[in-house]
N, CA, C and O atoms as a Tinker XYZ file with bonds, in Angstrom:
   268  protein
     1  N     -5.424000  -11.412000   -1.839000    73     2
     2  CA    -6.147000  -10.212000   -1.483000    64     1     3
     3  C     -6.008000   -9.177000   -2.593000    63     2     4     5
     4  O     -5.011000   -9.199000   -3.315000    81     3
     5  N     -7.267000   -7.991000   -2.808000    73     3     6
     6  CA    -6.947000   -7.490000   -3.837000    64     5     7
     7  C     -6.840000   -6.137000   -3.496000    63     6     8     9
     8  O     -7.777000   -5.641000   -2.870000    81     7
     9  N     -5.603000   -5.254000   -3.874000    73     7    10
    10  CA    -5.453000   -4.307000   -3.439000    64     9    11
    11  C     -5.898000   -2.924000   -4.713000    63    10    12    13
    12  O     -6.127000   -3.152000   -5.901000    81    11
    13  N     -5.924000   -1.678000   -4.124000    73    11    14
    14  CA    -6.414000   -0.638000   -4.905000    64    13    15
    15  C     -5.474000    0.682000   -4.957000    63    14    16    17
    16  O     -4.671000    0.955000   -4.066000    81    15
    17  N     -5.698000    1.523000   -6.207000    73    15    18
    18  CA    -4.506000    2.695000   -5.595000    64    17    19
    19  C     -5.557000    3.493000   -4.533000    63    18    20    21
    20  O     -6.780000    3.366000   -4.476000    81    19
    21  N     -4.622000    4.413000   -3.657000    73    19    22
    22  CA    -5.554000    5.054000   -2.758000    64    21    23
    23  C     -5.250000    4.128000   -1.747000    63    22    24    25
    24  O     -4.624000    4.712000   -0.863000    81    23
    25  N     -5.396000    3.102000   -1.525000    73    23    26
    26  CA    -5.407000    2.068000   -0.026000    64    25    27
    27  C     -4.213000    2.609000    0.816000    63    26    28    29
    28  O     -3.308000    3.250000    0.282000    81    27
    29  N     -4.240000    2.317000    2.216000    73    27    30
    30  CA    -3.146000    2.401000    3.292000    64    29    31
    31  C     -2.876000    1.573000    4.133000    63    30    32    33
    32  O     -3.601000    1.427000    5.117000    81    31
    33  N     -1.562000    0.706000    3.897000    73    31    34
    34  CA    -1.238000   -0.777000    4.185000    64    33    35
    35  C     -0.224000   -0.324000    5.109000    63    34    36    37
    36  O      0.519000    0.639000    4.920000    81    35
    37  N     -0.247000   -1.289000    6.403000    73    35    38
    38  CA     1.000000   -1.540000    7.490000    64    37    39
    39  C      1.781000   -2.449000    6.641000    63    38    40    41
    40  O      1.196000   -3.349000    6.038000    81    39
    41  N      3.456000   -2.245000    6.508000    73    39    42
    42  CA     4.013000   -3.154000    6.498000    64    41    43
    43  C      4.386000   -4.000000    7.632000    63    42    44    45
    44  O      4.062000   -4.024000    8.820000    81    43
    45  N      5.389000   -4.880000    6.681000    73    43    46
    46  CA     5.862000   -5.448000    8.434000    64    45    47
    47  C      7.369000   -4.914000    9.239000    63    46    48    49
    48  O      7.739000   -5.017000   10.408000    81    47
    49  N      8.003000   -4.316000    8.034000    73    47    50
    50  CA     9.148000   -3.673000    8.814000    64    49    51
    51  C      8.733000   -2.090000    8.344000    63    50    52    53
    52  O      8.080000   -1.619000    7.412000    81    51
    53  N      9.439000   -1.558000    9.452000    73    51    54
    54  CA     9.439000   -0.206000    9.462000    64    53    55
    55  C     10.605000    0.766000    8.731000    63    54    56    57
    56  O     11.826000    0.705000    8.877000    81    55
    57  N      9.838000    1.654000    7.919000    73    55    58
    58  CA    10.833000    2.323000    7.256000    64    57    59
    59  C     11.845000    3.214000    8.087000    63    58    60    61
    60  O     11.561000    3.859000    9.096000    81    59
    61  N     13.108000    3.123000    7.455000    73    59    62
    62  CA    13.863000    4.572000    8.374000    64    61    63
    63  C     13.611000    5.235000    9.142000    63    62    64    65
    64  O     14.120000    5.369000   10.254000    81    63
    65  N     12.180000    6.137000    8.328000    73    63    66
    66  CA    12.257000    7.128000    9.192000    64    65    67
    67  C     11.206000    7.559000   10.434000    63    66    68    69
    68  O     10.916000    8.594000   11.035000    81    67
    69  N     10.735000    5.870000   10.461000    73    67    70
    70  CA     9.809000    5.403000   11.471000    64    69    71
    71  C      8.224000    5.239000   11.442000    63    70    72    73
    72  O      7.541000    5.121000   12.460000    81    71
    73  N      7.767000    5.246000   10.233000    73    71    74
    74  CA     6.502000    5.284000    9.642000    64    73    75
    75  C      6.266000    3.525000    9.476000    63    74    76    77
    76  O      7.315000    2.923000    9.704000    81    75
    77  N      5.249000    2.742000    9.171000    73    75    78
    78  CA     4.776000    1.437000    8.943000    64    77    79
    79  C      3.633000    1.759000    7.527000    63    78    80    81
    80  O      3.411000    1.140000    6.486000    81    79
    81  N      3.296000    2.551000    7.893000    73    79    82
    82  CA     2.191000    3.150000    6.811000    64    81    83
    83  C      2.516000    3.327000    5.422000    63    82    84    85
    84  O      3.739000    3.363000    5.288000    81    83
    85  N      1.972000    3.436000    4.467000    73    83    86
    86  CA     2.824000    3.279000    2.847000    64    85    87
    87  C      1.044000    3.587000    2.120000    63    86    88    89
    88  O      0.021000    2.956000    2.384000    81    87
    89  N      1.189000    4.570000    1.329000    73    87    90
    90  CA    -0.183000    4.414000    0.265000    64    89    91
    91  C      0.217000    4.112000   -0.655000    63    90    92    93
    92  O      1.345000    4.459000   -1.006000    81    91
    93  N     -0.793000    3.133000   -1.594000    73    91    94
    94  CA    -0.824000    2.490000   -2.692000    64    93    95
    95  C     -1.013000    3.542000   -4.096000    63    94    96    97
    96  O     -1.971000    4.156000   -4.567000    81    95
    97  N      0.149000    3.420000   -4.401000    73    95    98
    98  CA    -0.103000    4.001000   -6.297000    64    97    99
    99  C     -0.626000    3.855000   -7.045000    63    98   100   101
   100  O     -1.580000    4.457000   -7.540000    81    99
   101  N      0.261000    2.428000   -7.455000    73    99   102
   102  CA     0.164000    1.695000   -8.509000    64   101   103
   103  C     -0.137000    0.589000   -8.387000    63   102   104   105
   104  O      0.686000    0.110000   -7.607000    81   103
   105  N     -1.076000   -0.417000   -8.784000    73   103   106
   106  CA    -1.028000   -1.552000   -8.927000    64   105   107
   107  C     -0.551000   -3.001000  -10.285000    63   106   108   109
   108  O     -0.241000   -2.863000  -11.468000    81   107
   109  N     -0.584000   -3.324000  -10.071000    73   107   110
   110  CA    -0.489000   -4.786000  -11.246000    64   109   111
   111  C      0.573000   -5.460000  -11.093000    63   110   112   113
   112  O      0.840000   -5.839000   -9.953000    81   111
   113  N      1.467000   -5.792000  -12.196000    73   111   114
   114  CA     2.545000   -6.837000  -11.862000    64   113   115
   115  C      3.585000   -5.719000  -10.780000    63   114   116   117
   116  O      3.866000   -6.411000   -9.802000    81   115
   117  N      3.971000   -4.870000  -10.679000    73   115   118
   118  CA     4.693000   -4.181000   -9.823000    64   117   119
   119  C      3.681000   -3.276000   -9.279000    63   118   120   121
   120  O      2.757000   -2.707000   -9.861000    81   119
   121  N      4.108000   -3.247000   -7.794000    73   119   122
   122  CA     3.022000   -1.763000   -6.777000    64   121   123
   123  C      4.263000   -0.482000   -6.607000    63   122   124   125
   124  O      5.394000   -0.563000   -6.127000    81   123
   125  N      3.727000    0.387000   -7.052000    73   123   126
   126  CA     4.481000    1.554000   -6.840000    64   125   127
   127  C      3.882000    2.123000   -5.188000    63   126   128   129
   128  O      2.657000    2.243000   -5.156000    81   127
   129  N      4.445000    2.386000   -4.179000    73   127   130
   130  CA     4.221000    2.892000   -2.473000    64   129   131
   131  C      4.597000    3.992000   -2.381000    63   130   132   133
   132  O      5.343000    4.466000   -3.238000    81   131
   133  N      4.077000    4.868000   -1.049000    73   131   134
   134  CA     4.426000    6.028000   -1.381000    64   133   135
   135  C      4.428000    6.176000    0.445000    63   134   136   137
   136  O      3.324000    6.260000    0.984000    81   135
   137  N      5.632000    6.199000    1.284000    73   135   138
   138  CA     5.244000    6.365000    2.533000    64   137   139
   139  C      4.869000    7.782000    3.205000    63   138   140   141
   140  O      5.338000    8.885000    2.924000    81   139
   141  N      3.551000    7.335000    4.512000    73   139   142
   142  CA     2.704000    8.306000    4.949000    64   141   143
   143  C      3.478000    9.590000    5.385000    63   142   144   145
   144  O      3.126000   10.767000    5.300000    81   143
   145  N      4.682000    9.018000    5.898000    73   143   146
   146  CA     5.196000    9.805000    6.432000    64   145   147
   147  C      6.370000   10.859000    6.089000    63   146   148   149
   148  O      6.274000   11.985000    6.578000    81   147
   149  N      7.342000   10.581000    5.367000    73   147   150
   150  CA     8.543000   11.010000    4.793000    64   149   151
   151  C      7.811000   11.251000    2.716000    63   150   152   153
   152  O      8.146000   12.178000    1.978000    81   151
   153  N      7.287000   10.635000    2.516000    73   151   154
   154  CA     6.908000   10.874000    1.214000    64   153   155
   155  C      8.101000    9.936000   -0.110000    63   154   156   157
   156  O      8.220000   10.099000   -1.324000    81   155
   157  N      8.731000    9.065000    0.776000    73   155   158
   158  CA     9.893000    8.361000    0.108000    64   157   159
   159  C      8.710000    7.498000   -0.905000    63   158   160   161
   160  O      7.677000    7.009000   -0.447000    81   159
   161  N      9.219000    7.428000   -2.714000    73   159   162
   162  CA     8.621000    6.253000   -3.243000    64   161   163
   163  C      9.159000    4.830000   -3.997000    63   162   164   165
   164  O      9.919000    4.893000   -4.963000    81   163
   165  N      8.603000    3.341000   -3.361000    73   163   166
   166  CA     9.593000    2.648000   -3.544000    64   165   167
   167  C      8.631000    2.037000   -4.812000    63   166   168   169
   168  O      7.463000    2.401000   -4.950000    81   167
   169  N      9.235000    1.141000   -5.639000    73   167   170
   170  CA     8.877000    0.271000   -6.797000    64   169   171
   171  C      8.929000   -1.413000   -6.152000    63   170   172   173
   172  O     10.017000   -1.982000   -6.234000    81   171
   173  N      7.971000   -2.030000   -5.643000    73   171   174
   174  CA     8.069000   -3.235000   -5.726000    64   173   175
   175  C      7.269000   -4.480000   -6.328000    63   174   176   177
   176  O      6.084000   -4.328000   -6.625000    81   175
   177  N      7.904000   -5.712000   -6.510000    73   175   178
   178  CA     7.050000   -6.611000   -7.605000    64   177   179
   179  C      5.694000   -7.116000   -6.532000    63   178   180   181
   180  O      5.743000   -7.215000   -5.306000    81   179
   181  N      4.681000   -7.348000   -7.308000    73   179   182
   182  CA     3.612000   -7.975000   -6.341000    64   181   183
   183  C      3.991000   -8.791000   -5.779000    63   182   184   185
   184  O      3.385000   -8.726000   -4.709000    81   183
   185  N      5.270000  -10.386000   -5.723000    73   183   186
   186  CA     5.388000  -11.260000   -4.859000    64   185   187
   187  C      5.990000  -10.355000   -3.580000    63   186   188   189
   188  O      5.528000  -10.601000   -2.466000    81   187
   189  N      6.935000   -9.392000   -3.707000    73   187   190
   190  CA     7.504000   -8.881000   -2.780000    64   189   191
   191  C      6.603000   -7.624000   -1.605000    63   190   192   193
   192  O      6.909000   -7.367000   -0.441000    81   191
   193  N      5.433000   -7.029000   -2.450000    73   191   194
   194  CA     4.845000   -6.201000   -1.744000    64   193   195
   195  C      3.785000   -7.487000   -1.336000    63   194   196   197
   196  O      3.438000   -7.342000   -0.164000    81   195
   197  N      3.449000   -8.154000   -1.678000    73   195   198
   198  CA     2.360000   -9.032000   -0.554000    64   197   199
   199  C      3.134000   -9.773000    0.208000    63   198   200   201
   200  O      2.455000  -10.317000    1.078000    81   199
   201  N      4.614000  -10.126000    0.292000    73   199   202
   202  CA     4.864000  -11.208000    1.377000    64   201   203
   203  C      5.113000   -9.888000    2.557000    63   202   204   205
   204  O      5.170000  -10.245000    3.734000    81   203
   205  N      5.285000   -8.104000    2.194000    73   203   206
   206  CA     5.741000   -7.802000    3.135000    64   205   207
   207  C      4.401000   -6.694000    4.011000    63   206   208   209
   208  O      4.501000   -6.081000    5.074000    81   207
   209  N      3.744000   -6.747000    3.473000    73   207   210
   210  CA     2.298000   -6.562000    3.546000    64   209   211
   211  C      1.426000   -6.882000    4.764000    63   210   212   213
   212  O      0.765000   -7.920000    4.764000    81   211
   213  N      1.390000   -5.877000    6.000000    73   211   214
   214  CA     1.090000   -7.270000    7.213000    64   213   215
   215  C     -0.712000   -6.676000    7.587000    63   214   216   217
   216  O     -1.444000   -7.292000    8.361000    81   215
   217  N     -1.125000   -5.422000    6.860000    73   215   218
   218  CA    -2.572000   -5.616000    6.681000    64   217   219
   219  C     -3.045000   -4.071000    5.790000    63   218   220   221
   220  O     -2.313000   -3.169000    5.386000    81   219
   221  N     -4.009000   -4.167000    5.732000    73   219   222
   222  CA    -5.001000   -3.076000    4.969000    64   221   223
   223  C     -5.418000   -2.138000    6.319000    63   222   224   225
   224  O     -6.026000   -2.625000    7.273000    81   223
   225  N     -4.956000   -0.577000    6.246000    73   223   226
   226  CA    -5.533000   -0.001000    7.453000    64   225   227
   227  C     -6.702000    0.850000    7.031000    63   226   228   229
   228  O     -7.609000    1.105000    7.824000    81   227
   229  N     -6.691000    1.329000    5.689000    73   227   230
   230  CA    -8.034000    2.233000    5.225000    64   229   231
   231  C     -7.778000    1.628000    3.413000    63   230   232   233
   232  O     -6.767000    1.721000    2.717000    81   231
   233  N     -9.047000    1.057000    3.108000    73   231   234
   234  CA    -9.325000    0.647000    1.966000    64   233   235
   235  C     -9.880000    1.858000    0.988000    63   234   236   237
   236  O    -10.833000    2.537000    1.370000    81   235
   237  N     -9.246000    2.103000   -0.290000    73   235   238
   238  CA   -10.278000    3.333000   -1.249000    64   237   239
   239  C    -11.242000    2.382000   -2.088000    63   238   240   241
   240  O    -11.605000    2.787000   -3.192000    81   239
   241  N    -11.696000    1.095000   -1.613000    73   239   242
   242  CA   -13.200000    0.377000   -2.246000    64   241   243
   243  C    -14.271000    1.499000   -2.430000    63   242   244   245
   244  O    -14.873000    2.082000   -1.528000    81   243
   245  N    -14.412000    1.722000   -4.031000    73   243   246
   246  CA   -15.710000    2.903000   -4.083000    64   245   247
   247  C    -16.749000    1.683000   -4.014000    63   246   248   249
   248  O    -16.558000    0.524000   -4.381000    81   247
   249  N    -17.954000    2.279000   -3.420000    73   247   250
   250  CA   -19.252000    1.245000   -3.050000    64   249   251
   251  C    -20.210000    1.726000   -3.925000    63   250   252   253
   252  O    -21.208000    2.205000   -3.387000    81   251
   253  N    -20.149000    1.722000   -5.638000    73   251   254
   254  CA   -21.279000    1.728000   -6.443000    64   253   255
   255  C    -22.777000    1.294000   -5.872000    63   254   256   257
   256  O    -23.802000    1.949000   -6.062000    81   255
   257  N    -22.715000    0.466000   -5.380000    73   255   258
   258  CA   -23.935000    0.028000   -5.724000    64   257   259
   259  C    -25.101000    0.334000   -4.727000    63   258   260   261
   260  O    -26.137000   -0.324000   -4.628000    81   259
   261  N    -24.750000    1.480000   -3.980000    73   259   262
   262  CA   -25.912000    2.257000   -3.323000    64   261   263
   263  C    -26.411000    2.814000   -4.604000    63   262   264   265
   264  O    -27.621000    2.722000   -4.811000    81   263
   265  N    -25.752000    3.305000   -5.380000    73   263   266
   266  CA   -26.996000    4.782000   -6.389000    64   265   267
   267  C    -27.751000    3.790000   -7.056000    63   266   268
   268  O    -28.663000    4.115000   -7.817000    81   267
């Protein structure tokens, strides 16, 4: 799956301070996260942010190709 900065992904465990929610930074070989709730930011490698990754809740896909 291909992810974007801007996106807002459920994980599958819940952070501390009770949030699931996490927005996307950074992408490529490491995703930089940034959770919705507390504003904590973690550094993880792409194998580790997609195995923990349990869906996409709002995608930032810009849709060019209306103009």
């Amino acid at each position: 799956m291909q992810y974007n900065i801007g996106d807002i992904v459920q994980m599958k465990k819940k952070h501390p301070c009770g949030s699931f929610e996490w927005e996307v930074l950074r992408v490529g070989a490491d995703f930089r996260i940034k959770c919705t709730k507390c504003g904590r930011l973690v550094m993880l490698s792409r194998l580790d942010f997609e195995k923990s990754v349990k869906k996409v809740i709002k995608s930032n896909l810009c849709n060019n190709n209306k103009e």
